[in-house]
HTML snippet that shows the backbone in 3Dmol.js (N, CA, C, O; Angstrom):
<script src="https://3Dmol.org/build/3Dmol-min.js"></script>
<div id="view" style="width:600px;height:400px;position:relative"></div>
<script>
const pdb = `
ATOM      1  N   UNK A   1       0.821  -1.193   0.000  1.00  0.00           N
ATOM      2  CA  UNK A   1       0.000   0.000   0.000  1.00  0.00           C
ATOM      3  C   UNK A   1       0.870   1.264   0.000  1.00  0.00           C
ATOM      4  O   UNK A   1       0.664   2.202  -0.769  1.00  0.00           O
ATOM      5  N   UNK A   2       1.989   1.226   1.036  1.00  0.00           N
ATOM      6  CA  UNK A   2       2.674   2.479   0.837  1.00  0.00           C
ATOM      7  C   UNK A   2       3.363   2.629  -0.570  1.00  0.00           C
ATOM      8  O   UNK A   2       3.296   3.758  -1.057  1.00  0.00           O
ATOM      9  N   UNK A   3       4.004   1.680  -1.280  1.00  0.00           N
ATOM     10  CA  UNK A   3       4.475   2.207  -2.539  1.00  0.00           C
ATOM     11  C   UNK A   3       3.296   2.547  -3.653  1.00  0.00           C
ATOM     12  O   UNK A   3       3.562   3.271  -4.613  1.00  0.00           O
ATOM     13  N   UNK A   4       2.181   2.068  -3.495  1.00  0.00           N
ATOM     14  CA  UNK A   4       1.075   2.656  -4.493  1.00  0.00           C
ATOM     15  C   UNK A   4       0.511   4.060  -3.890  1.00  0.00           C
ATOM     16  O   UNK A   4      -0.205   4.944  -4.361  1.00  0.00           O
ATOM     17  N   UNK A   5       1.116   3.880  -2.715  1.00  0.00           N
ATOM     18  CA  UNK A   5       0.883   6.151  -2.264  1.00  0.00           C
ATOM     19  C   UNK A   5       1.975   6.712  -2.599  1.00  0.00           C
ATOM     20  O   UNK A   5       1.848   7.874  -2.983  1.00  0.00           O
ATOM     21  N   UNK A   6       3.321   6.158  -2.584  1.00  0.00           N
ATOM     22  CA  UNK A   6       4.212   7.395  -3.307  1.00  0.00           C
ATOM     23  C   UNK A   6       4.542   6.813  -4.754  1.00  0.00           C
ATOM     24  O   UNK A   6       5.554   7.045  -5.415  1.00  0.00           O
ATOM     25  N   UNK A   7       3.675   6.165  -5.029  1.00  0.00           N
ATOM     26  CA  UNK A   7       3.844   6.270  -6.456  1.00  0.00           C
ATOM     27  C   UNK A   7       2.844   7.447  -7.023  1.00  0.00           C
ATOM     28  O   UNK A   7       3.217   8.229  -7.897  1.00  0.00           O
ATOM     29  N   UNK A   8       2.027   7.474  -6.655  1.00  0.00           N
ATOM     30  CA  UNK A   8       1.082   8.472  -6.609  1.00  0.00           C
ATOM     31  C   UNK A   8       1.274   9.925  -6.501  1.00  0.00           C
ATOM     32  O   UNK A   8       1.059  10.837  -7.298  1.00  0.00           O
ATOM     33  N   UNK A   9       1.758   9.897  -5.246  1.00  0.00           N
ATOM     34  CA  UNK A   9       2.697  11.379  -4.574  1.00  0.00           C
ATOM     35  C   UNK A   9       3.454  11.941  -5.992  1.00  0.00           C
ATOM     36  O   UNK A   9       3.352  12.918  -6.732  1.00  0.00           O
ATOM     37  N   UNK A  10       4.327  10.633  -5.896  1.00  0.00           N
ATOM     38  CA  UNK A  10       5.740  11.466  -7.368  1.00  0.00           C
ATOM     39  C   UNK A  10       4.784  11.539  -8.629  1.00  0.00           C
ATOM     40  O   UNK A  10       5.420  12.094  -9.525  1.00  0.00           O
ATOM     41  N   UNK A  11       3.587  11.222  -9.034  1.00  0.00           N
ATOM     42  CA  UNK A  11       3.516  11.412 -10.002  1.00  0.00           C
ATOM     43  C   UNK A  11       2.194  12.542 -10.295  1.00  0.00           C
ATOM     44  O   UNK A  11       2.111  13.254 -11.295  1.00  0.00           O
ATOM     45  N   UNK A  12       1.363  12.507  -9.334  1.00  0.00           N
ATOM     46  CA  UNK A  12       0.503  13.332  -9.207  1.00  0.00           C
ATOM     47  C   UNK A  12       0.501  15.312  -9.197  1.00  0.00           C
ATOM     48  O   UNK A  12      -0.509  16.014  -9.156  1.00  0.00           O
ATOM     49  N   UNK A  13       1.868  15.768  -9.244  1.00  0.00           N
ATOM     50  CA  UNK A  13       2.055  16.477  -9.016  1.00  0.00           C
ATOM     51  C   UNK A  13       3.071  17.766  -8.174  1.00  0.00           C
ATOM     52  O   UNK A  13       3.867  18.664  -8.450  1.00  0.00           O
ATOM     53  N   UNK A  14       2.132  16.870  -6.523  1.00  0.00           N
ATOM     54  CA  UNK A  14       2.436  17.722  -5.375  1.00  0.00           C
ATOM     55  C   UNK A  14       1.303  18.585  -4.868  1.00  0.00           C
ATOM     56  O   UNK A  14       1.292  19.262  -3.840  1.00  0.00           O
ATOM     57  N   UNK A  15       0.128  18.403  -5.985  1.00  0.00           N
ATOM     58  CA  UNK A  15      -0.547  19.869  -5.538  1.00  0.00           C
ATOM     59  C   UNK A  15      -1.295  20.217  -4.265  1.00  0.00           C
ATOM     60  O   UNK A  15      -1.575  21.293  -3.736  1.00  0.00           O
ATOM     61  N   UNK A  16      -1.619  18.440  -3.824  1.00  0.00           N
ATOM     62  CA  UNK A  16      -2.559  18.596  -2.318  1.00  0.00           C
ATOM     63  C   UNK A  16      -1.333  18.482  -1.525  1.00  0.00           C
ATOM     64  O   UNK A  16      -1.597  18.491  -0.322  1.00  0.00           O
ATOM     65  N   UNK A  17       0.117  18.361  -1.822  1.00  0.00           N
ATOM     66  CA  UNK A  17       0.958  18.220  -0.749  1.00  0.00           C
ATOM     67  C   UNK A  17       1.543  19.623  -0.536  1.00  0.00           C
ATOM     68  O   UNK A  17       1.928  19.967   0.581  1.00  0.00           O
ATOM     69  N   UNK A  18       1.604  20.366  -1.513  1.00  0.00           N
ATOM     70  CA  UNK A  18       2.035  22.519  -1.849  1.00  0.00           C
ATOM     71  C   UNK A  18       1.023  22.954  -1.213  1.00  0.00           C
ATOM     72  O   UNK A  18       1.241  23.957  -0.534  1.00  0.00           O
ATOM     73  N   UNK A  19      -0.504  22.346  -1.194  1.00  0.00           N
ATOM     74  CA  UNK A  19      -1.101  23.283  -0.478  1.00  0.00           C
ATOM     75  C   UNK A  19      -1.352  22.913   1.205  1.00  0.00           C
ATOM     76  O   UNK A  19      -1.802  23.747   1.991  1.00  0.00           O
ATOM     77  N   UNK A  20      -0.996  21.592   1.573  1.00  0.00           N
ATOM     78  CA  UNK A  20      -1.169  21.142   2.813  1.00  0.00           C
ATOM     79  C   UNK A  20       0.194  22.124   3.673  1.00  0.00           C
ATOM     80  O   UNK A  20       0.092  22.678   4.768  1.00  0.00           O
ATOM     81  N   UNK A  21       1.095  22.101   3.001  1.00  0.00           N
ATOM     82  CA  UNK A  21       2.262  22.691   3.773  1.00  0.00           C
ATOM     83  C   UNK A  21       2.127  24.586   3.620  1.00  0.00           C
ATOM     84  O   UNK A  21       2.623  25.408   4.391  1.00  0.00           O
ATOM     85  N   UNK A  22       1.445  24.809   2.597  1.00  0.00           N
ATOM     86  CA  UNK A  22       1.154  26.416   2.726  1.00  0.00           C
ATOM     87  C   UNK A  22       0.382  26.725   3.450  1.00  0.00           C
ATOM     88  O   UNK A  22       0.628  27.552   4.329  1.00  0.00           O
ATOM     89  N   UNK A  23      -0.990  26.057   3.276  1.00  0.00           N
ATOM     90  CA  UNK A  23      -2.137  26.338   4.669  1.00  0.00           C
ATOM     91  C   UNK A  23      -2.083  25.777   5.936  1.00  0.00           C
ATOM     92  O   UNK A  23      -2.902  26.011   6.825  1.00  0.00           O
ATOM     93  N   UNK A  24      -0.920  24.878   6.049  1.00  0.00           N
ATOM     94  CA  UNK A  24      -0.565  24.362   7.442  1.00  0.00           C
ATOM     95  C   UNK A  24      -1.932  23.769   7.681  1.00  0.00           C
ATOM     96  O   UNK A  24      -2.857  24.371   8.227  1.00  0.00           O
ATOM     97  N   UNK A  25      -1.979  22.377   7.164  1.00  0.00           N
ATOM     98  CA  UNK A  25      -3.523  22.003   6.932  1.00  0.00           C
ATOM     99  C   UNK A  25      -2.649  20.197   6.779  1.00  0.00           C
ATOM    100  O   UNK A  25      -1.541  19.978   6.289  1.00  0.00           O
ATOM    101  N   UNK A  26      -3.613  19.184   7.379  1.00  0.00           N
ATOM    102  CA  UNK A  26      -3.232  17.691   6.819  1.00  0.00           C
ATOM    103  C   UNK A  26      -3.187  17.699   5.416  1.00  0.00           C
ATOM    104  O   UNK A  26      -4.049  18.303   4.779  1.00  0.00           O
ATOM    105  N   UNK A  27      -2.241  17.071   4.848  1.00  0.00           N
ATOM    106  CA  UNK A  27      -2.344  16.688   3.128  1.00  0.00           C
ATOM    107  C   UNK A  27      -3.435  15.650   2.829  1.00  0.00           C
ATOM    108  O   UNK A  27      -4.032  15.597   1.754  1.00  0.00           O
ATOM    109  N   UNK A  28      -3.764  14.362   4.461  1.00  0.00           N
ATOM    110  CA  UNK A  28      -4.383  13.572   3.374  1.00  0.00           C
ATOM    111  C   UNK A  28      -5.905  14.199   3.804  1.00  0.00           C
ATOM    112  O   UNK A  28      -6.791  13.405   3.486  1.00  0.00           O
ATOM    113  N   UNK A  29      -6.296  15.136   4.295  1.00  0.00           N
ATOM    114  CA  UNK A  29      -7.505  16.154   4.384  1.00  0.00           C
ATOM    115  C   UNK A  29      -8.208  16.236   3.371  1.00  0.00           C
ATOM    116  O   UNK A  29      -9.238  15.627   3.081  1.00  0.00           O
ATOM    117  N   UNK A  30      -7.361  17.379   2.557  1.00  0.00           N
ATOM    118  CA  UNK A  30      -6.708  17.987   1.185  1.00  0.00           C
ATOM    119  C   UNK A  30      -7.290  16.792   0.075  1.00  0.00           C
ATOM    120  O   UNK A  30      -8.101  16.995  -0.828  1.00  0.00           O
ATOM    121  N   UNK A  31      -6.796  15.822   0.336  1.00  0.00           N
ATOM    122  CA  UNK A  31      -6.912  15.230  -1.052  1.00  0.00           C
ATOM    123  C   UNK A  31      -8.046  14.434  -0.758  1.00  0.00           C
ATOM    124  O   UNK A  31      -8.512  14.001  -1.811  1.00  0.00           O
ATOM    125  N   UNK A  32      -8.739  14.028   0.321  1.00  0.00           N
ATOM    126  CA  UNK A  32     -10.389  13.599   0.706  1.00  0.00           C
ATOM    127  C   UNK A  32     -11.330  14.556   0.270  1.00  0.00           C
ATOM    128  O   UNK A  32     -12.387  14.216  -0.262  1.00  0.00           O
ATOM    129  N   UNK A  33     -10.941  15.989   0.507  1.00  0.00           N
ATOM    130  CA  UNK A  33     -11.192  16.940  -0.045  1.00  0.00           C
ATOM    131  C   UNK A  33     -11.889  16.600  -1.701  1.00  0.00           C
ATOM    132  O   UNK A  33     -13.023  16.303  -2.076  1.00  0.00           O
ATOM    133  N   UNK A  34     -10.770  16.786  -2.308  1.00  0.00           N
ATOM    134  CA  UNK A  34     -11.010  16.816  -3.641  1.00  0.00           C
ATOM    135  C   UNK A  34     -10.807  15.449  -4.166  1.00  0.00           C
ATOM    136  O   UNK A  34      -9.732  15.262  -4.736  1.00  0.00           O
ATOM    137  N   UNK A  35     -11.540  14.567  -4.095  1.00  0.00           N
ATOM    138  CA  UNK A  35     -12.285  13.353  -4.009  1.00  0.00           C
ATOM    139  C   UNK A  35     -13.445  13.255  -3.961  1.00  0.00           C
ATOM    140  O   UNK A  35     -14.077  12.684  -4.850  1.00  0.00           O
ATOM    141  N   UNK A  36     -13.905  13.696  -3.091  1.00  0.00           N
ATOM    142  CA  UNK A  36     -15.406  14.015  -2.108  1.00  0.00           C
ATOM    143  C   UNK A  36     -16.048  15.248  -3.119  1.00  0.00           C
ATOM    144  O   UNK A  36     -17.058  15.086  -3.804  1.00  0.00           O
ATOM    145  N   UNK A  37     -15.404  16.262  -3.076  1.00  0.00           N
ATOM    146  CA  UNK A  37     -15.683  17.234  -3.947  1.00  0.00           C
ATOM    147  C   UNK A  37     -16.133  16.815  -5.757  1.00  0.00           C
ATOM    148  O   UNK A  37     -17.211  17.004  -6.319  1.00  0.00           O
ATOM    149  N   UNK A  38     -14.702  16.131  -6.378  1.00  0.00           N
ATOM    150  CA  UNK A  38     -15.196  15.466  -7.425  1.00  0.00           C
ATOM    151  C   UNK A  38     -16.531  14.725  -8.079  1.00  0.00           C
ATOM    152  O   UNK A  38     -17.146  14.642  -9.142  1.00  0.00           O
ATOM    153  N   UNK A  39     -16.557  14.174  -6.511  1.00  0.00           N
ATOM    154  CA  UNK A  39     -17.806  13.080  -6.958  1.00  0.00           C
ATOM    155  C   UNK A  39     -19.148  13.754  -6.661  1.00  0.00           C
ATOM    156  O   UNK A  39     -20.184  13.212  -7.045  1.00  0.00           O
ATOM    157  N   UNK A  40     -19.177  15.066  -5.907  1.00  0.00           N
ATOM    158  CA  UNK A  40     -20.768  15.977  -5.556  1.00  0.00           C
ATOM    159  C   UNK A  40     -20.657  16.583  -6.675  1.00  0.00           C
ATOM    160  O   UNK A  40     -21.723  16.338  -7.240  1.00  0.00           O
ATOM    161  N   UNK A  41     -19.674  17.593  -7.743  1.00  0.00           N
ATOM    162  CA  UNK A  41     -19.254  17.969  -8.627  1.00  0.00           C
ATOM    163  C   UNK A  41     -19.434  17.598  -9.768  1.00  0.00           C
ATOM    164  O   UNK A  41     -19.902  18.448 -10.525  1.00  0.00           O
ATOM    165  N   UNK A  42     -19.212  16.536 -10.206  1.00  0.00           N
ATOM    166  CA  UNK A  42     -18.905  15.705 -11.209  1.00  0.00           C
ATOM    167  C   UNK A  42     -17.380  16.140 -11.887  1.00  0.00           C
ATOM    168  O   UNK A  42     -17.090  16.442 -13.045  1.00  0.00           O
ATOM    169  N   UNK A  43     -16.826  16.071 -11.070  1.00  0.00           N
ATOM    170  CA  UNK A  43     -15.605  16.345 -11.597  1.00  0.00           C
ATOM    171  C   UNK A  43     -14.531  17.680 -12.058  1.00  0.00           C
ATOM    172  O   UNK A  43     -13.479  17.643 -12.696  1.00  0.00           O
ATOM    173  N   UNK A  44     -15.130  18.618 -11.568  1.00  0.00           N
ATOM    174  CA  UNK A  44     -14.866  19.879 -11.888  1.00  0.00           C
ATOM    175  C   UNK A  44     -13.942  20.368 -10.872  1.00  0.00           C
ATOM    176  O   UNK A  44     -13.328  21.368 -11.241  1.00  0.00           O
ATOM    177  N   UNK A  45     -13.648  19.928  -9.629  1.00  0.00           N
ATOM    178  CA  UNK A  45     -12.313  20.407  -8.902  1.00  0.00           C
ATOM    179  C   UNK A  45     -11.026  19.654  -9.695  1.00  0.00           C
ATOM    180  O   UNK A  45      -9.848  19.960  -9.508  1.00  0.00           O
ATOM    181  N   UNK A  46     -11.442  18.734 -10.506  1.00  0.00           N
ATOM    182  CA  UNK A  46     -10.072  18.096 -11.830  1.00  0.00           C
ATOM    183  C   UNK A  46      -9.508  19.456 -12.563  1.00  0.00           C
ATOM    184  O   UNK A  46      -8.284  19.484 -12.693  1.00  0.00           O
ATOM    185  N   UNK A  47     -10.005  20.217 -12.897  1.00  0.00           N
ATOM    186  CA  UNK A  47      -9.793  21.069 -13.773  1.00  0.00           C
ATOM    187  C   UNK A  47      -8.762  22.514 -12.720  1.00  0.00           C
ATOM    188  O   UNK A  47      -7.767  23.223 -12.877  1.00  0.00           O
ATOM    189  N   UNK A  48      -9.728  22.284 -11.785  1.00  0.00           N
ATOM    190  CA  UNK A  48      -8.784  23.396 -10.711  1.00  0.00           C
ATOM    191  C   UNK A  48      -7.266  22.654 -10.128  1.00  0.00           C
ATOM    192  O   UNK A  48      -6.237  23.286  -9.886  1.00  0.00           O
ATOM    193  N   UNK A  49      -7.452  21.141  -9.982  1.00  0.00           N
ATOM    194  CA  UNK A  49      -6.418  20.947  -9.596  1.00  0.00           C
ATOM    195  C   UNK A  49      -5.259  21.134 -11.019  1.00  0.00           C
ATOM    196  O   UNK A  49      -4.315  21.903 -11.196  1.00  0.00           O
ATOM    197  N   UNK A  50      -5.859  20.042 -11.869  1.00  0.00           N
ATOM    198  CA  UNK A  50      -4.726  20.776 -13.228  1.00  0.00           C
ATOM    199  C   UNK A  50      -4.311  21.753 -13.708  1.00  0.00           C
ATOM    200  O   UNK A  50      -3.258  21.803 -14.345  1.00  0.00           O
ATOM    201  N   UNK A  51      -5.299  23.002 -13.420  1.00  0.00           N
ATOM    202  CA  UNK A  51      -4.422  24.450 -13.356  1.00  0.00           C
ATOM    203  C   UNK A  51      -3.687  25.132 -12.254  1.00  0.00           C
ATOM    204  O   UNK A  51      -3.364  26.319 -12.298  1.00  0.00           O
ATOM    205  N   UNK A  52      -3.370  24.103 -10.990  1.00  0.00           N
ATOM    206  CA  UNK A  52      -2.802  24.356  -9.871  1.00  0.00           C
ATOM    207  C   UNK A  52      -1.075  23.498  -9.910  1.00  0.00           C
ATOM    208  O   UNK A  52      -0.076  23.888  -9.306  1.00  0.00           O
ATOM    209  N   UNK A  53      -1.191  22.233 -10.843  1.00  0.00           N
ATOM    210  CA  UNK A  53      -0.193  22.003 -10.959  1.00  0.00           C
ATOM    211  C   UNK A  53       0.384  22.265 -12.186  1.00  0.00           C
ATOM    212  O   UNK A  53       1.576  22.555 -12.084  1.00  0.00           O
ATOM    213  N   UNK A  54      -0.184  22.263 -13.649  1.00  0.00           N
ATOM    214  CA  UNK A  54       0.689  23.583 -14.288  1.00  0.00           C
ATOM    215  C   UNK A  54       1.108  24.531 -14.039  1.00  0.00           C
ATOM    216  O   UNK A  54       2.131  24.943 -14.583  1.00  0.00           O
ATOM    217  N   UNK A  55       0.120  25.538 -12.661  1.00  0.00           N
ATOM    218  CA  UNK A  55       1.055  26.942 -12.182  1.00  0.00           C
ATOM    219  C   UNK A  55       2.341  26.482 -11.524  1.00  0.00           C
ATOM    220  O   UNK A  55       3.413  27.085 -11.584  1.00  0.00           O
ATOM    221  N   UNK A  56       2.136  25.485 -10.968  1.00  0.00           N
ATOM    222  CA  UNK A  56       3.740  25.324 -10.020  1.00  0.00           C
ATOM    223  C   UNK A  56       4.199  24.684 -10.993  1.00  0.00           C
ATOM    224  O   UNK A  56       5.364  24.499 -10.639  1.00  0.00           O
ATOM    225  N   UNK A  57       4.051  24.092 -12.243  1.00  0.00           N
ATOM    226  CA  UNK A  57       5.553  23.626 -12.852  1.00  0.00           C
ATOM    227  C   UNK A  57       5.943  24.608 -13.789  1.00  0.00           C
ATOM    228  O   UNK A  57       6.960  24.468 -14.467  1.00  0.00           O
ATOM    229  N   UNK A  58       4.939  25.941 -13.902  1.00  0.00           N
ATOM    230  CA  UNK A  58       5.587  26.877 -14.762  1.00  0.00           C
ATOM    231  C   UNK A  58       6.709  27.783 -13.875  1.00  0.00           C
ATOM    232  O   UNK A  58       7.893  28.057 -14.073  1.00  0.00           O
ATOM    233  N   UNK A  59       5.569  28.173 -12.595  1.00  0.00           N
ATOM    234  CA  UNK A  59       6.831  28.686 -11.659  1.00  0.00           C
ATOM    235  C   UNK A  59       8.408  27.897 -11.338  1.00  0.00           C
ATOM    236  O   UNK A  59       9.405  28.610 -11.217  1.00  0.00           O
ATOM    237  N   UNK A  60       8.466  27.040 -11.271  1.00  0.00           N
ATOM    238  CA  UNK A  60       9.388  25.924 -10.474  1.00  0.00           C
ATOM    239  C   UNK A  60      10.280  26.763 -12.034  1.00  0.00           C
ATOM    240  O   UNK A  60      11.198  27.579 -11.941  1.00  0.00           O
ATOM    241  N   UNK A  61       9.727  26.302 -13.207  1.00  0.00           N
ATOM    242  CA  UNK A  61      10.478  26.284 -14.684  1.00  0.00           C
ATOM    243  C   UNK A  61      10.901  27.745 -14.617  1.00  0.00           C
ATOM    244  O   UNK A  61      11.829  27.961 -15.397  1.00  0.00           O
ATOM    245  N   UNK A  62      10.520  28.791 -13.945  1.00  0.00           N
ATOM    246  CA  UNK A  62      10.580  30.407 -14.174  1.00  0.00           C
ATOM    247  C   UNK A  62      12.109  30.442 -12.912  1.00  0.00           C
ATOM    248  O   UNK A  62      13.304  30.731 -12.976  1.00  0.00           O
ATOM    249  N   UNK A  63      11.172  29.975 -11.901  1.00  0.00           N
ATOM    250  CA  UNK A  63      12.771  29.974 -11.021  1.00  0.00           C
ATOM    251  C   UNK A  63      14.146  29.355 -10.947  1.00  0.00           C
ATOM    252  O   UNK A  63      15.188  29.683 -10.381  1.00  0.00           O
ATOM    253  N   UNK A  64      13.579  27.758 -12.164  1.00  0.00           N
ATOM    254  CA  UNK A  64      15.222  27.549 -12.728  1.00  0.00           C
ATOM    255  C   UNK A  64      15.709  28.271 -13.617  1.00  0.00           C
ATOM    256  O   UNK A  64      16.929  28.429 -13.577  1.00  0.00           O
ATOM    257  N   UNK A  65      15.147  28.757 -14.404  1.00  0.00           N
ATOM    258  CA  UNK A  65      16.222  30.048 -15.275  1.00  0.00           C
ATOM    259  C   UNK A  65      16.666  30.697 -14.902  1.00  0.00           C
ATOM    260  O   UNK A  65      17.818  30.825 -15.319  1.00  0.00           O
ATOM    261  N   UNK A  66      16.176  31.725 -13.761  1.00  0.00           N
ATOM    262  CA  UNK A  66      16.548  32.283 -12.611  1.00  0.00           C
ATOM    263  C   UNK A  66      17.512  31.966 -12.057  1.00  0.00           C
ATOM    264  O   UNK A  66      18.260  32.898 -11.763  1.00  0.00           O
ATOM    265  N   UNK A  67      17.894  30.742 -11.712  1.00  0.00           N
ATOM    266  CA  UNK A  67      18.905  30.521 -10.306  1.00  0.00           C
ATOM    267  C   UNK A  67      19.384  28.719 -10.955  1.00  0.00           C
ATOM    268  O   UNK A  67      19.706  27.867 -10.127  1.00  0.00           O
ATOM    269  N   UNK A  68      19.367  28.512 -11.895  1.00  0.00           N
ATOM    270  CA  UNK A  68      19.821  27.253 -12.496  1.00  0.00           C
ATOM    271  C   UNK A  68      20.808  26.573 -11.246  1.00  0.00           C
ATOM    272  O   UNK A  68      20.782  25.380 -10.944  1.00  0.00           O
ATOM    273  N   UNK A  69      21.647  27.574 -10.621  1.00  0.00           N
ATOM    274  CA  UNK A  69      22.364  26.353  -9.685  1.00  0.00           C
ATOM    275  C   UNK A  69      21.664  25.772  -8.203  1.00  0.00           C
ATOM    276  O   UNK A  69      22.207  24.969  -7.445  1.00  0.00           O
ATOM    277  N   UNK A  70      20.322  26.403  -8.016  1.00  0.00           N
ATOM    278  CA  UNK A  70      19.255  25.617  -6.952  1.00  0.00           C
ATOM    279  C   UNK A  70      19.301  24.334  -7.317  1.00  0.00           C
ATOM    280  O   UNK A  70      19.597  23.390  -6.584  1.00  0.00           O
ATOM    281  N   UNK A  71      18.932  24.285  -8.747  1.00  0.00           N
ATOM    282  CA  UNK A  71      18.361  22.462  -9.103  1.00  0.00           C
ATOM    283  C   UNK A  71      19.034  21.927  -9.494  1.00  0.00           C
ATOM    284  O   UNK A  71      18.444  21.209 -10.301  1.00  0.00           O
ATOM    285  N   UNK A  72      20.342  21.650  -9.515  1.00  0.00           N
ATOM    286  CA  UNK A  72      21.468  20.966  -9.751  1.00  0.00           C
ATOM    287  C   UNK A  72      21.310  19.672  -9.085  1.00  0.00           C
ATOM    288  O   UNK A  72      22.211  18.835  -9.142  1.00  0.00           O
TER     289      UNK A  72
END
`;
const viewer = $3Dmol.createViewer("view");
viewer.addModel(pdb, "pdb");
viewer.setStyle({}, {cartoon: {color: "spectrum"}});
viewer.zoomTo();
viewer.render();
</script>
């Protein structure tokens, strides 16, 4: 069970784990959250989360040009 959660983790993003550590909030809250949400929804917190983890991989991509020797 634990390697089918960080398989998950590494590939999912980060985005319920960026916002658990910004709002000082549980991560696995967060992602019951938008689960729960999905399914009253029909699916429409999908779309917020995918424009939450394109913003952080554009930022992440803006601050390695920036500072290329951070991500070494």
């Amino acid at each position: 069970m634990q390697k089918l959660k960080l398989f998950f983790e590494e590939r999912a993003f980060g985005v319920c784990s960026r916002l658990g550590e910004k709002l000082n909030f549980p991560i696995d809250s967060i992602r019951l959250f938008f689960i729960y949400l999905s399914f009253i929804t029909l699916g429409s917190p999908v779309v917020i989360y995918v424009v939450l983890a394109m913003t952080m991989k554009v930022r992440k991509y803006f601050r390695k040009m920036n500072n290329p020797a951070l991500f070494d």
